[in-house]
C-alpha positions as CSV (number, residue, x, y, z in Angstrom):
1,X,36.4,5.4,-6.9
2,X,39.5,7.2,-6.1
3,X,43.1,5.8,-5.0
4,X,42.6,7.8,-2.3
5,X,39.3,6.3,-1.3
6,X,40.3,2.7,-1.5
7,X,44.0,3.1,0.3
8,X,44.1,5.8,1.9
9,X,46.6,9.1,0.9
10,X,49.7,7.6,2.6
11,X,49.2,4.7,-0.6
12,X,48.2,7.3,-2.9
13,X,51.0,9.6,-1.7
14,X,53.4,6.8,-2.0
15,X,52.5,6.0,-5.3
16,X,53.0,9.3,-6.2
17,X,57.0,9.0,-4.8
18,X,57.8,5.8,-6.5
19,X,56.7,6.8,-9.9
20,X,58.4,10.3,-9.5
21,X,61.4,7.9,-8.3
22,X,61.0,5.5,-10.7
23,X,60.7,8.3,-13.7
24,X,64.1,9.8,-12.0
25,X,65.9,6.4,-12.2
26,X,64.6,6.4,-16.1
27,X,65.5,9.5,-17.0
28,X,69.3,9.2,-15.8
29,X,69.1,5.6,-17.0
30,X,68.7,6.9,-20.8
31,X,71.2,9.5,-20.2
32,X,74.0,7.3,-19.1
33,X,72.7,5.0,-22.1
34,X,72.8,7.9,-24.9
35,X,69.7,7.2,-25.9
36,X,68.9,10.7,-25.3
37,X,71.0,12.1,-28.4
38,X,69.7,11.6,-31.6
39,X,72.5,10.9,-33.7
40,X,73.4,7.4,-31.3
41,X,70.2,6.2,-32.2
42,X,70.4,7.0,-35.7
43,X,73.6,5.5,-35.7
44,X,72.0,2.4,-33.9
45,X,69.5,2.2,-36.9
46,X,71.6,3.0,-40.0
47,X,72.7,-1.1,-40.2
48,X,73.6,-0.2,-43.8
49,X,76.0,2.3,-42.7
50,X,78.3,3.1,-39.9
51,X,75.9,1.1,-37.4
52,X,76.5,2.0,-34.0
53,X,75.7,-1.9,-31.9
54,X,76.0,-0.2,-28.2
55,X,72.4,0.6,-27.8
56,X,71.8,-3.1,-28.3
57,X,73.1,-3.9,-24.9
58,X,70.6,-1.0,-23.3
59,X,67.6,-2.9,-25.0
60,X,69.3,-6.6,-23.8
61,X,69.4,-5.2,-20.4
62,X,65.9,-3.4,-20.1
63,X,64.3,-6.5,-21.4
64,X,66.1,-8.9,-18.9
65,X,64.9,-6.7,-15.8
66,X,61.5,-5.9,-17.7
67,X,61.1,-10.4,-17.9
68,X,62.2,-10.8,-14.4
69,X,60.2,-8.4,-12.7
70,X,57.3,-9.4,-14.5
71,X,57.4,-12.9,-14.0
72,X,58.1,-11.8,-9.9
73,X,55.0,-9.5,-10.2
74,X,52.8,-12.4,-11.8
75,X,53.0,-14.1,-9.3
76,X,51.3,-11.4,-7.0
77,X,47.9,-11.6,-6.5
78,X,47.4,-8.0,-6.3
79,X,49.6,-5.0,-6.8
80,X,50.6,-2.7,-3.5
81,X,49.4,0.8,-4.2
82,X,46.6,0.2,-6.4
83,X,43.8,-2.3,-6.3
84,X,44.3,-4.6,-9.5
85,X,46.8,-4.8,-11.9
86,X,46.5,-3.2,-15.6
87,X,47.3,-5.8,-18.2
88,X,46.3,-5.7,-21.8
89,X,42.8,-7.8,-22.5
90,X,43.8,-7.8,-26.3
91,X,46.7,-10.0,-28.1
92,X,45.6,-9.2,-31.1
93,X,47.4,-7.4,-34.1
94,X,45.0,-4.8,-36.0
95,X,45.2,-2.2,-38.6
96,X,45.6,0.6,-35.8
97,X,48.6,-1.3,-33.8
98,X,50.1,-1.9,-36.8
99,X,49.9,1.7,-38.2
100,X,50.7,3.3,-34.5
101,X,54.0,1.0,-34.8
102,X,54.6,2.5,-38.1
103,X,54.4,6.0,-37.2
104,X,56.5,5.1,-34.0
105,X,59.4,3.9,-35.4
106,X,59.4,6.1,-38.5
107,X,59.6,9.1,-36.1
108,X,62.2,7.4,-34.1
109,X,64.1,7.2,-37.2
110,X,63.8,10.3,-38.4
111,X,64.3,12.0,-35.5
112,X,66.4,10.1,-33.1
113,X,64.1,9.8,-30.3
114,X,61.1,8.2,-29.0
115,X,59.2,9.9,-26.2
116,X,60.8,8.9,-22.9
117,X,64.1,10.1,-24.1
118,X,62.7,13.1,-25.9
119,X,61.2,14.6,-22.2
120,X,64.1,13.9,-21.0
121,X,66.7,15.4,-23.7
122,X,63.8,18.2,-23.7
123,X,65.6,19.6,-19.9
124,X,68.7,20.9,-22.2
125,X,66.5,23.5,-23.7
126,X,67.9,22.2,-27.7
127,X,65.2,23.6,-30.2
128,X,65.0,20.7,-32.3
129,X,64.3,18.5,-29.2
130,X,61.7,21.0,-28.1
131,X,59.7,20.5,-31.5
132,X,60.1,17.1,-31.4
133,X,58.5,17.1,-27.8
134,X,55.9,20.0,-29.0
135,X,55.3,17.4,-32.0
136,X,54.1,14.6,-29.9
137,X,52.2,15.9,-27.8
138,X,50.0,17.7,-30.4
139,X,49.9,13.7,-32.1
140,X,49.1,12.8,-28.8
141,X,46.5,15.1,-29.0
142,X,45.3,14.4,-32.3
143,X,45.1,10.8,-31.2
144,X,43.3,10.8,-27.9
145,X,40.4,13.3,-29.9
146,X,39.6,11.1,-32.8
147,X,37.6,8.5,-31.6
148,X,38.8,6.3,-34.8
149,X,42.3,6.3,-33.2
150,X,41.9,6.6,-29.6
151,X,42.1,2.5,-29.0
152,X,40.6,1.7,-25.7
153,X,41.0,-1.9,-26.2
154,X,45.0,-2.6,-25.2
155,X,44.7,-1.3,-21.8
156,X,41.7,0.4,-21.6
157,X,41.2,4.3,-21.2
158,X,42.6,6.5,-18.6
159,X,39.8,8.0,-16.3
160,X,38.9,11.9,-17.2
161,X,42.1,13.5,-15.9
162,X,44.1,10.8,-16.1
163,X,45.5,8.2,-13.9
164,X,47.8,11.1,-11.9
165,X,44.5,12.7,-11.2
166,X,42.6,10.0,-10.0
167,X,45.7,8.7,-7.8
168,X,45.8,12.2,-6.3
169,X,42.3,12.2,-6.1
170,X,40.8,14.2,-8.5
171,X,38.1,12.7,-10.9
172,X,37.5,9.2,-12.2
């Protein structure tokens, strides 16, 4: 059953404008953080070096919203533009969570970004930050078509077409 089906298109058009507004608000939130250039993070990460404490206060920050909202959303007892809410069933640690962590911050390390800030330092046009986003997504890729690492246990699979689709009302 579609978004669309269940609340209407004024929900699922609202939906739509608060997570293009809430991606906006992101996206300048990482710019204004540096979190979008490469060599702050690095510098954030070399602790043996000339370590770079700044982006310290940007996690500290995003984790004191992220706690507050969530325990103000908790206590909802269902969300407004969608009909439940999607929290993990798992709280488990396996072999794939543990290597996808791996990969993830040995990528961040080498190069300087993770993928939020990557799409976003992507709209400057820089090469390296072009492969980097060209780079994921083929992983992406690679991950979603190999059943062996496509986990659908942490917060379960996203309809055929995604949840953009299905919100818009495509399939699902």
């Amino acid at each position: 059953m579609t978004a669309v089906a269940t609340c209407g298109r004024r929900c699922a058009m609202m939906s739509i404008v608060l997570a293009a507004a809430s991606g906006a608000l992101f996206g300048v939130g990482l710019l204004i953080s540096g979190m979008t250039q490469p060599a702050k993070v690095v510098g954030f990460l070399d602790v043996t070096g000339a370590w770079d404490p700044s982006l310290a206060f940007v996690i500290g920050g995003a984790i004191t919203v992220y706690s507050v909202l969530f325990r103000l959303t908790g206590r909802r007892s269902d969300p407004w533009l969608d009909l439940k809410f999607h929290l993990p069933t798992r709280n488990d640690v396996d072999l794939s969570l543990i290597a996808g962590a791996a990969v993830f911050g040995i990528g961040w390390g080498l190069g300087g970004l993770c993928p939020g800030p990557g799409l976003v330092a992507a709209a400057s046009g820089s090469l390296p930050t072009l492969a980097f986003v060209a780079a994921m997504i083929v992983g992406m890729l690679v991950q979603h078509r190999t059943p062996a690492l496509a986990p659908d246990h942490h917060f379960g699979r996203s309809p055929p077409g995604g949840a953009v689709s299905r919100v818009a009302g495509g399939a699902g």
